[in-house]
C-alpha positions as CSV (number, residue, x, y, z in Angstrom):
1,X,0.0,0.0,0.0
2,X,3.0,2.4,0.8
3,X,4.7,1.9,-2.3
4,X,1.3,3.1,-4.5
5,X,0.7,6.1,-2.4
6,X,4.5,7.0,-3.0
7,X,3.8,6.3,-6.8
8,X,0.6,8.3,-6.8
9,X,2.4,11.0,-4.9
10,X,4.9,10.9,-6.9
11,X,2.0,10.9,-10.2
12,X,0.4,14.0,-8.6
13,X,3.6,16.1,-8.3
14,X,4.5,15.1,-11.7
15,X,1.5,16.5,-13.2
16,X,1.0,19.7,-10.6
17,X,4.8,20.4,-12.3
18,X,3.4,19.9,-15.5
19,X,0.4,22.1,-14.8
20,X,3.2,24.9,-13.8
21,X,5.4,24.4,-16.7
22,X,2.4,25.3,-18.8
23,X,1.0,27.9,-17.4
24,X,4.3,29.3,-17.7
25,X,4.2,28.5,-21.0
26,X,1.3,30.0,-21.9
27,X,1.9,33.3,-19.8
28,X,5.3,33.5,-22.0
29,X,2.9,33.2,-25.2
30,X,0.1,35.5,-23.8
31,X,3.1,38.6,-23.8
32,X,4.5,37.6,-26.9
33,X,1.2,37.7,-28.3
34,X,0.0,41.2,-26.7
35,X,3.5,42.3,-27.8
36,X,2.8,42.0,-31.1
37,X,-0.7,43.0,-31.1
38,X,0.5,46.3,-29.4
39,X,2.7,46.6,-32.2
40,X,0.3,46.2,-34.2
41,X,-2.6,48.5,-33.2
42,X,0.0,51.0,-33.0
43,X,0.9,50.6,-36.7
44,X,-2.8,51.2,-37.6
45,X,-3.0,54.1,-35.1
46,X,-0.1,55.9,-36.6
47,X,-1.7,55.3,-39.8
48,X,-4.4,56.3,-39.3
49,X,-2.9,59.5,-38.2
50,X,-1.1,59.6,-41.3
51,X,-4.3,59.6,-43.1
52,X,-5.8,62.3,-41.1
53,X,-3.1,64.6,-41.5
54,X,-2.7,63.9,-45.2
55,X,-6.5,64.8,-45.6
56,X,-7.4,60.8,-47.0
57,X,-9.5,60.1,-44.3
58,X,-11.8,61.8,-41.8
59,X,-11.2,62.5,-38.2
60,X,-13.7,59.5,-37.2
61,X,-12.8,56.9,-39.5
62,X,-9.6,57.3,-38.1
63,X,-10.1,56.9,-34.4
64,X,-12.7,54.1,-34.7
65,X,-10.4,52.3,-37.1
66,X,-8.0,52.5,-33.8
67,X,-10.1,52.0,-31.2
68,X,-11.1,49.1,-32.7
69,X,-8.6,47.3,-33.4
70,X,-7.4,48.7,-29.6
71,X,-10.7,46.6,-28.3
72,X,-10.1,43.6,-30.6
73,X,-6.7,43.0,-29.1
74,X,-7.6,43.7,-25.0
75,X,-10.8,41.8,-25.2
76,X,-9.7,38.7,-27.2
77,X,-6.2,38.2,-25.5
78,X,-7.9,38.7,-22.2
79,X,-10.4,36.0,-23.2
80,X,-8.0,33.3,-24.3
81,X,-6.0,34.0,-21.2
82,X,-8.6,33.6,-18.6
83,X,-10.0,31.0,-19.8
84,X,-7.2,28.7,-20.2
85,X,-6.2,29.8,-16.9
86,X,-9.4,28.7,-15.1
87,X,-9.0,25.1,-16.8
88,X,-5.1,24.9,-15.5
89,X,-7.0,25.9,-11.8
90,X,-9.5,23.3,-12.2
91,X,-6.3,20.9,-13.1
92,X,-4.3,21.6,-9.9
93,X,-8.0,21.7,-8.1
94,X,-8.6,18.0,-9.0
95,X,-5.1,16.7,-8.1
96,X,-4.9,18.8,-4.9
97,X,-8.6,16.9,-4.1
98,X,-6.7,13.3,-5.2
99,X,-3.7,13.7,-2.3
């Protein structure tokens, strides 16, 4: 009996690490993501103030045009990474309730 408790203790810690290791992997790919998509809806913002200033575009078009693409990015990263985050919780829950 001691040597299976041992081996499922030894199981659980195995895969609590491996719960760890990837929510350190997806943090890593959550800023590498927002990273770019900075990058990127600061792109369209400057040209959108590029437009504006060369008189292609109207004042509106260019602030929605960045505001949107400035919501797109918070709300959709945000998303992914609370989601995947409650299902590595749920995860270490389960083999937390199995010791």
């Amino acid at each position: 009996m001691t040597r299976f408790n041992n081996n499922q203790n030894s199981t659980s810690s195995k895969m609590e690490q491996l719960v760890i290791q990837e929510r350190l992997r997806q943090a890593r790919l959550s800023f590498n993501i927002a990273l770019v998509l900075t990058v990127i809806s600061t792109i369209v913002s400057l040209a959108g103030a590029g437009l504006l200033l060369s008189g292609k575009t109207s004042e509106g078009t260019a602030t929605t045009a960045g505001g949107v693409a400035s919501k797109i990015v918070s709300i959709g990263l945000l998303k992914m990474t609370k989601d995947t985050n409650e299902r590595l919780d749920k995860i270490a829950t389960e083999f937390q309730d199995e010791d």
